[in-house]
C-alpha positions in Angstrom: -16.1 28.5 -16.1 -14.8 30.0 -12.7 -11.7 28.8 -10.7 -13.5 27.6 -8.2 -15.4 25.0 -10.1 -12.3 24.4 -12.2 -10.1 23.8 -9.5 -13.1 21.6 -7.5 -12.9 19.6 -11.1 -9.6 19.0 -11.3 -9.3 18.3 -7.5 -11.9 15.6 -8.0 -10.1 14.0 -10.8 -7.0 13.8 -8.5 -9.3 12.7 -5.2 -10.2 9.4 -8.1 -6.5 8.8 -8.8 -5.9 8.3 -5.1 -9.3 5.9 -5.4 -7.4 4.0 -8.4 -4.1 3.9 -6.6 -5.6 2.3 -3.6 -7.1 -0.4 -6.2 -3.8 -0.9 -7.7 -2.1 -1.9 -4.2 -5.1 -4.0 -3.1 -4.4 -5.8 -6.6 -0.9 -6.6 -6.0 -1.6 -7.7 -2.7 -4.0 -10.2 -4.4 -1.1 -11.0 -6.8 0.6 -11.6 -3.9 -2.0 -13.7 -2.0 -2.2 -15.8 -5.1 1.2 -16.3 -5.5 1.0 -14.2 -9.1 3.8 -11.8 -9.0 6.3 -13.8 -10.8 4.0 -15.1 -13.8 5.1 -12.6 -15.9 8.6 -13.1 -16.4 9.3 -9.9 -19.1 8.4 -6.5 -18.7 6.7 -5.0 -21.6 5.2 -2.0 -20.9 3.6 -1.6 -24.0 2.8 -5.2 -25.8 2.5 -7.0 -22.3 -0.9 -5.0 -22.2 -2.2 -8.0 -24.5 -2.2 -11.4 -22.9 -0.8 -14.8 -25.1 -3.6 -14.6 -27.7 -2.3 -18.6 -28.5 -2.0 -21.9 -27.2 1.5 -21.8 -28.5 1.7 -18.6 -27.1 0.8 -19.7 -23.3 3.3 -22.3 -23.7 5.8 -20.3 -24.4 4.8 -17.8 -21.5 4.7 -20.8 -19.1 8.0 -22.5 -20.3 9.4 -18.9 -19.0 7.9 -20.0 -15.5 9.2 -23.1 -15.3 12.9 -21.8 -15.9 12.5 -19.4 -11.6 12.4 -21.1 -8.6 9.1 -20.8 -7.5 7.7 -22.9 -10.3 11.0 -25.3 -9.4 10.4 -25.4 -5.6 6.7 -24.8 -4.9 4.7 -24.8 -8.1 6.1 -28.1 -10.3 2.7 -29.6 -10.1 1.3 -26.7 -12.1 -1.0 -27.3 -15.2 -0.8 -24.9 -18.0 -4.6 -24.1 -16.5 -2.9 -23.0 -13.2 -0.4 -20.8 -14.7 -3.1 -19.0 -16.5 -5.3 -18.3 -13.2 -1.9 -16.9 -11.8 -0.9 -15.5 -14.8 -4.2 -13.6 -14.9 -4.2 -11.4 -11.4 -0.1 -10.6 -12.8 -1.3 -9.2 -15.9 -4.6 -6.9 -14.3 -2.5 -6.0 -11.9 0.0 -4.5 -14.9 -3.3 -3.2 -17.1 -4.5 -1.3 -14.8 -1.4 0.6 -14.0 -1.4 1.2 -16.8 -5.5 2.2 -17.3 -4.6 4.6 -14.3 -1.5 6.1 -16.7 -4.7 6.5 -19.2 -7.1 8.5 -17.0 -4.8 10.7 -15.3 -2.7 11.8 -19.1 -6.4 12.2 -21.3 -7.7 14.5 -18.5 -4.1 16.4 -18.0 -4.1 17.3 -21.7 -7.7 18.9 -21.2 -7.3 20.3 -18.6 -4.2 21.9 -19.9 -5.8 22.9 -23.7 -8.7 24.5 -21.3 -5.9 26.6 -19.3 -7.0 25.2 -15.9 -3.4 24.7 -14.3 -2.5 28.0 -12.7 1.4 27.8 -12.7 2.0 26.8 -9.3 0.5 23.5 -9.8 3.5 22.7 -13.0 5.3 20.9 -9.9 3.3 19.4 -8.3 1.8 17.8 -11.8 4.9 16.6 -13.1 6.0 15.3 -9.9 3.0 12.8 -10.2 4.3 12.0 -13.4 7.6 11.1 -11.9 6.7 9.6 -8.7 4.2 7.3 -10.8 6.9 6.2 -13.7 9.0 5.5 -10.7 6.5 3.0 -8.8 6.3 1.4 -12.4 9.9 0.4 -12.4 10.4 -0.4 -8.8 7.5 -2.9 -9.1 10.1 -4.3 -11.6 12.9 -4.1 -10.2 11.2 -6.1 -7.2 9.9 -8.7 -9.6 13.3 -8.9 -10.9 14.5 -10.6 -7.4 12.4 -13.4 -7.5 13.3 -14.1 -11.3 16.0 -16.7 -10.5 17.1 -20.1 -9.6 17.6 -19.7 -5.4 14.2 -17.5 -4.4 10.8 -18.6 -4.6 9.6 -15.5 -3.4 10.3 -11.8 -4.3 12.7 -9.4 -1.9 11.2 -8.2 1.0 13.1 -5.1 1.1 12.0 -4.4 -2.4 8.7 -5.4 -1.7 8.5 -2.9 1.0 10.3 -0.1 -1.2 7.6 -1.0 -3.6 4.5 -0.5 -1.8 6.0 2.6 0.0 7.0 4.3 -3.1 3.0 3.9 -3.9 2.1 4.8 -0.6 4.0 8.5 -1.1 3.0 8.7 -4.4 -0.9 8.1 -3.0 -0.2 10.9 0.0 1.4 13.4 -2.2 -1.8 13.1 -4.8 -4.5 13.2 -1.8 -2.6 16.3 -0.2 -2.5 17.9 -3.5 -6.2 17.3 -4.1 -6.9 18.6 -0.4 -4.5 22.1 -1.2 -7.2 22.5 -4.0 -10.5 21.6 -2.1 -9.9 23.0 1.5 -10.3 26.8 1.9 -7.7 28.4 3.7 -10.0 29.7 6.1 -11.1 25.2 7.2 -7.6 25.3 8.1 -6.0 25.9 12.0 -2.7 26.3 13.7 -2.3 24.5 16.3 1.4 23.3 16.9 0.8 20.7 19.6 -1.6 18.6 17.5 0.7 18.5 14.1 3.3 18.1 16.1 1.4 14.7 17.9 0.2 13.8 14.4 3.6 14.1 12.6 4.9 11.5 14.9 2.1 8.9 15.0 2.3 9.3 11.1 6.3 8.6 11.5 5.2 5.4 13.5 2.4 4.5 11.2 4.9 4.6 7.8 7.6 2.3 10.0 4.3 -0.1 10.6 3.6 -0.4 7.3 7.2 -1.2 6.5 7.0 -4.1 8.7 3.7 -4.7 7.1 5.7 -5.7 3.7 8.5 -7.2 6.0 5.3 -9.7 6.7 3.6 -10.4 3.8 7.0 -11.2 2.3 8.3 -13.4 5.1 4.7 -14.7 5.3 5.5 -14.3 9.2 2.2 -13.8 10.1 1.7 -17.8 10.6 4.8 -17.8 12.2 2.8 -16.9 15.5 -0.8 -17.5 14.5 -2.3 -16.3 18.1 -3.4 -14.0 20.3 -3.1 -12.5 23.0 0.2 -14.1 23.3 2.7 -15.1 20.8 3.1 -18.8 20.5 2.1 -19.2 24.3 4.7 -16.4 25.2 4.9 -12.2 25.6 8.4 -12.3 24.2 8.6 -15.5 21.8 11.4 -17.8 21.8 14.4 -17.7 19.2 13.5 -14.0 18.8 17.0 -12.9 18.2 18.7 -15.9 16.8 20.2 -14.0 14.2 20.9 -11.4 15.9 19.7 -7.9 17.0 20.4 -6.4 13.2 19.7 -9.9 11.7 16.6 -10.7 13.4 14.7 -7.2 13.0 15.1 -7.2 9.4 15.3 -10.6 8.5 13.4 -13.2 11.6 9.9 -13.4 11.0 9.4 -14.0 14.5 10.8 -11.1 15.7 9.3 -8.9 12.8 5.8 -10.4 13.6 7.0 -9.2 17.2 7.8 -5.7 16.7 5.0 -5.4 14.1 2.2 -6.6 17.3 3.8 -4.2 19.4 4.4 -0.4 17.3 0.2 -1.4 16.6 -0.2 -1.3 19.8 1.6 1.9 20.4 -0.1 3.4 17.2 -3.5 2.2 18.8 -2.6 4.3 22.6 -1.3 7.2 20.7 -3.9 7.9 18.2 -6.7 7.6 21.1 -4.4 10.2 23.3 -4.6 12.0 19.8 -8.1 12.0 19.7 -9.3 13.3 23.1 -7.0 16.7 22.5 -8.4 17.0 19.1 -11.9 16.6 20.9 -10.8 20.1 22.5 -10.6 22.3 19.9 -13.5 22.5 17.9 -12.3 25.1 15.3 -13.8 24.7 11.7 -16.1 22.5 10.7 -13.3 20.4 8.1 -11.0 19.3 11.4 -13.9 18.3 13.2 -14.8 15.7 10.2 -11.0 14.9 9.7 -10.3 14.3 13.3 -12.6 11.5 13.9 -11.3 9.1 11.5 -8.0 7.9 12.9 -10.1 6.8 15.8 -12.3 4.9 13.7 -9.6 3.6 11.1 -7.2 2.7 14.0 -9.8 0.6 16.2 -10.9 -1.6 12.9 -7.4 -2.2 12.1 -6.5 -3.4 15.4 -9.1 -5.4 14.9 -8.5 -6.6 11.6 -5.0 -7.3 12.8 -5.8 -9.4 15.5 -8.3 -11.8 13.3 -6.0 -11.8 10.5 -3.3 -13.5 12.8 -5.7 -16.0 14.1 -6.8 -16.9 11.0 -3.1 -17.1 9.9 -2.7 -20.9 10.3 -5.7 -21.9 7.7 -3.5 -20.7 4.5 -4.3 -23.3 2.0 -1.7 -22.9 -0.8 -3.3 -21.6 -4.3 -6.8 -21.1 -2.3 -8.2 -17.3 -1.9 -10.0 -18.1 1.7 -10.9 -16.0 4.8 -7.3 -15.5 5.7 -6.4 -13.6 2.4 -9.8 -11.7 2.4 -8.7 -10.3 5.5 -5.1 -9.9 4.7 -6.8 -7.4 2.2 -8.7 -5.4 4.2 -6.1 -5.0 7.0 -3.9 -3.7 4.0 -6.9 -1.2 3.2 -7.5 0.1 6.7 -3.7 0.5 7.3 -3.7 3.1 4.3 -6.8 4.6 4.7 -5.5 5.4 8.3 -2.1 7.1 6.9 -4.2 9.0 4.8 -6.5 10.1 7.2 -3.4 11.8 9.3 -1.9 13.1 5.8 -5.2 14.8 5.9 -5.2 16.2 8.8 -1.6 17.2 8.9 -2.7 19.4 5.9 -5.8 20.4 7.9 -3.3 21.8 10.8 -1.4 24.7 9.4 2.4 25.4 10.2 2.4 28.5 10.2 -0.2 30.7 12.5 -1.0 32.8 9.8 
């Protein structure tokens, strides 16, 4: 076999991790959604790949639940049929982390007996490795804070740590896949673009921060219109807590500031796109450099109807507001991606 097809093989195998990856965070925003996350009270990375197999054995798995706070505080009208429905979007959440452990190590030991990996990859390889094992025990560690007696939610800090730590992980395997399918010669220098592209990216990773600091604080119902917020440009009791207090912990004020960077993201990426429209260079950055526009506009839009539709939550019901809480998530990682991409597309260096 030559390198080229080896490497276009092993590049595609990557460009399906970052497919799996995205599947993993669209499941634990389900688990989410659904109120799942703190079913599973133990983490068993190998037996917890088997559900109870027992009516005893459910029991026992509920009694668990019935010891937090959420089951205390929100859930004490549960059946032991409603814990399984929860229980179930926990535990495929956790299988197929694990499934995705499965496809990327069988095809790695191939690939490796076959002498594909030329030695510059090593690094990058075992950094997946890491940066994977690492997502598994922050997802943990962020279960971990809702496991108690006072919060019937988990941490929205860790939450965010969590789904950012994925995010990186998914970046750094799409960017490796892309060193492996793009020929040096699809690639351009042009310092102004990266440059305009580095920072959008900077503001798009902040916006999906505040995207946790959301979902967590379920603030999005906290103003569930638009254009205005609650009838107002700059809603009331915004900084009760104070600046520090409010932007990290006032779901007004982080529904606020999470309305306002989209709209910055939105101006910048179309001001992006018309000097991109300038340089048509190779035939890769002319396909790249149209889908930030795309992915930004649906977003926006997803945002906006997502909001609106904020204030028919129905508690334990998966409905048009959670649909579209999904596909905002989607669109807001598929546009990061799309400026990892063409960050890699722009060289650094002129030669």
């Amino acid at each position: 076999m030559t390198e080229e097809r080896s490497r276009r093989i092993i590049a595609n195998w990557l460009f399906i991790g970052v497919g799996m990856l995205l599947v993993q965070v669209l499941l634990g925003g389900i688990t989410r959604l659904t109120g799942s996350g703190l079913s599973i009270t133990q983490w068993d990375p190998i037996m917890g790949a088997v559900p109870p197999t027992s009516e005893a054995a459910w029991q026992q798995a509920f009694d668990k639940y019935q010891q937090i706070a959420q089951y205390k505080f929100i859930n004490n009208h549960f059946t032991l049929a409603d814990f399984k429905f929860i229980f179930f979007w926990e535990w495929f959440h956790r299988l197929w982390a694990r499934f995705m452990g499965l496809v990327f190590l069988f095809p790695f030991i191939f690939f490796l007996i076959k002498g594909w990996f030329k030695k510059w990859m090593i690094v990058p390889l075992v950094m997946l490795f890491v940066l994977g094992g690492l997502q598994g025990l922050l997802g943990w560690v962020m279960v971990k804070s809702g496991l108690n007696d006072e919060n019937v939610y988990v941490n929205h800090f860790r939450l965010a740590i969590h789904f950012m730590a994925a995010m990186i992980l998914i970046v750094y395997t799409l960017v490796f896949a892309l060193s492996l399918r793009i020929p040096q010669n699809q690639r351009l220098y042009n310092k102004e673009l990266k440059s305009f592209a580095g920072w959008i990216t900077g503001l798009i990773t902040i916006q999906l921060i505040y995207g946790c600091f959301m979902a967590g604080l379920k603030a999005a119902s906290a103003a569930p219109t638009w254009p205005d917020i609650n009838g107002a440009i700059l809603p009331t009791g915004m900084f009760e807590k104070g600046f520090t207090g409010s932007v990290l912990h006032n779901p007004i004020a982080i529904h606020f500031i999470h309305r306002t960077i989209a709209y910055i993201i939105f101006i910048l990426t179309i001001a992006w796109w018309f000097r991109a429209l300038k340089h048509n260079t190779t035939a890769t950055f002319i396909q790249a450099r149209k889908w930030p526009m795309v992915l930004v506009i649906l977003q926006v839009v997803l945002g906006i109807v997502t909001v609106v539709s904020s204030n028919n939550i129905v508690l334990g019901q998966f409905g048009t507001f959670e649909w579209l809480a999904e596909l905002h998530q989607l669109t807001g990682m598929l546009l990061l991606l799309s400026f990892a991409a063409v960050l890699y597309i722009l060289k650094p260096f002129s030669k």
